[in-house]
N, C-alpha and C positions, 0 to 999 in steps of 0.2 A: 146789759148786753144780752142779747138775745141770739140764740143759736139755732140754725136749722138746721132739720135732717134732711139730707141728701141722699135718693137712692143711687144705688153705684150698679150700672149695669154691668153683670160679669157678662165675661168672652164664655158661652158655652162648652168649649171645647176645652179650656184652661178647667173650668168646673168638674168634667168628666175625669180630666187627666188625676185631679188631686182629689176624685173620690175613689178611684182606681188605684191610686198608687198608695191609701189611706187603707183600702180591702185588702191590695196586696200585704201590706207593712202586718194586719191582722192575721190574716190567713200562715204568712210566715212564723209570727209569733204563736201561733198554735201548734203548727208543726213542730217549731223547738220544743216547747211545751209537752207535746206526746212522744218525744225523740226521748227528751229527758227524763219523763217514766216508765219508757221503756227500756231504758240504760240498765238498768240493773237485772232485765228478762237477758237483755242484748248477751252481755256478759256471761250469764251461766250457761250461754248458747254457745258463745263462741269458748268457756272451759270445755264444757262435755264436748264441744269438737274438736281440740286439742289435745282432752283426753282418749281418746280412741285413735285419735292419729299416733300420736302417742306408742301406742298399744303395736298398733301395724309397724311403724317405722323402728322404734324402737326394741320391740320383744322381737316378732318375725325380718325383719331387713338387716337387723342388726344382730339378734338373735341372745339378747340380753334376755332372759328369762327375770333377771330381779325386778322388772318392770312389773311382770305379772303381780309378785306381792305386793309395789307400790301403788298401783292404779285398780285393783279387785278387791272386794272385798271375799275374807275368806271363805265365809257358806255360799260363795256363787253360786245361781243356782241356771239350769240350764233346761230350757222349759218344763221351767217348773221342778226340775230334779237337781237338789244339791248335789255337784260334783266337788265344789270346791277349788281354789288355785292350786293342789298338788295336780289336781288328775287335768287342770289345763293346763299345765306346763311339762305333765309328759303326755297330752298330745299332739303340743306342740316341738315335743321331742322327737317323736316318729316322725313328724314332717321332716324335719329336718336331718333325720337319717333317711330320709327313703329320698330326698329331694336337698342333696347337701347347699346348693345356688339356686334357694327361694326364695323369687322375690315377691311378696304383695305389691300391686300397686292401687290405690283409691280412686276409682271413678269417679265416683258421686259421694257425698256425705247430706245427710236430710235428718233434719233437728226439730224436736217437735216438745216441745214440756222438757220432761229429764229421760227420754228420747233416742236415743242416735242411731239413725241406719246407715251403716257403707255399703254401697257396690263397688265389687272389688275384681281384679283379675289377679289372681296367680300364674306364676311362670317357673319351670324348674326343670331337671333334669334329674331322670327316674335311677339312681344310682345304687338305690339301697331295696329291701324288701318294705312292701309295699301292702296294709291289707292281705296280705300272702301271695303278693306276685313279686317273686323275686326282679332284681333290678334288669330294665331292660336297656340303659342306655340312653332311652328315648328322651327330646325335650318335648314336656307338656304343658299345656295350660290348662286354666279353669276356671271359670268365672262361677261367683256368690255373692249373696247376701246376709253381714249380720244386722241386728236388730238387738241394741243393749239398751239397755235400765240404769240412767245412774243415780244412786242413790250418796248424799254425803260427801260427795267431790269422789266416788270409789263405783264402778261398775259391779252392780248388784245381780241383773238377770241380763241373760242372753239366750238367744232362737238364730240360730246359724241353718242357712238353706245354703248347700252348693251344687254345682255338674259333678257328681261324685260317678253319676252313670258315664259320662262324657270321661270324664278322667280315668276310667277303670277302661273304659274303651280302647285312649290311648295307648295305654301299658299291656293291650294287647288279651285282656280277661275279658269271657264270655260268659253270659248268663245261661245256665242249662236249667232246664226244670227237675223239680227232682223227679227221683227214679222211683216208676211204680213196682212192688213188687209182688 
């Protein structure tokens, strides 16, 4: 018995479909691929952003201070200068007497390595002494930036930029120069 080959003309267009749908099937399988080893980047992104939200919602909205020990580590240091968790949780005590209904809210959160920057708005109501401006009544705001370091699953370093001039404004303080004599 003898058997011939037969060439089989393929439809063009069937060819292109199932080289196409053969790239696709590839292309997607690399993307799982690089999804997959970045699973475990993804994760310490999405803790250190949890941890800081954390921090705002928690410590300041809520005004639980025991957060501070649970999510800082204790030599925090603050560019560059240990202050440590005591001395941020009393200056987040003076907020809180000079601004009894402060709220933080998070603009923006930007993750970067062990990372984390908020942009934030404050909102309060000037009720207590203030930097030395005794309380005016006034509600104010004030928008910032921090900028943390987490080191160990615990926020290690921080660099806080806020409208401190904007906010002293509010409360009705003026900048004089000093006095020559």
């Amino acid at each position: 018995m003898r058997y011939e080959a037969k060439m089989i003309k393929a439809n063009p267009m069937l060819v292109q479909f199932g080289l196409t749908l053969f790239i696709c099937f590839i292309g997607l399988q690399s993307v799982c691929n690089a999804q997959a080893q970045n699973a475990p980047g993804q994760i310490e992104v999405e803790r250190n952003k949890a941890l800081v939200r954390r921090w705002i919602e928690e410590g300041f909205n809520k005004r639980d201070l025991k957060v501070v020990d649970e999510i800082f580590v204790e030599t925090l240091a603050i560019i560059g200068v240990v202050i440590g968790r005591q001395n941020l949780k009393q200056n987040m005590r003076r907020r809180f007497t000079a601004f009894p209904d402060l709220h933080v809210r998070i603009e923006e959160i930007i993750v970067e390595g062990d990372k984390v920057g908020i942009w934030y708005t404050a909102l309060g109501t000037h009720n207590g002494e203030f930097e030395g401006v005794p309380a005016t009544g006034r509600e104010v705001s004030w928008f910032g930036f921090d900028l943390l370091r987490v080191e160990g699953g615990r926020i290690a370093q921080g660099r806080f930029i806020d409208d401190s001039l904007g906010l002293m404004r509010q409360l009705g303080a003026t900048l004089l120069p000093p006095s020559k004599k």
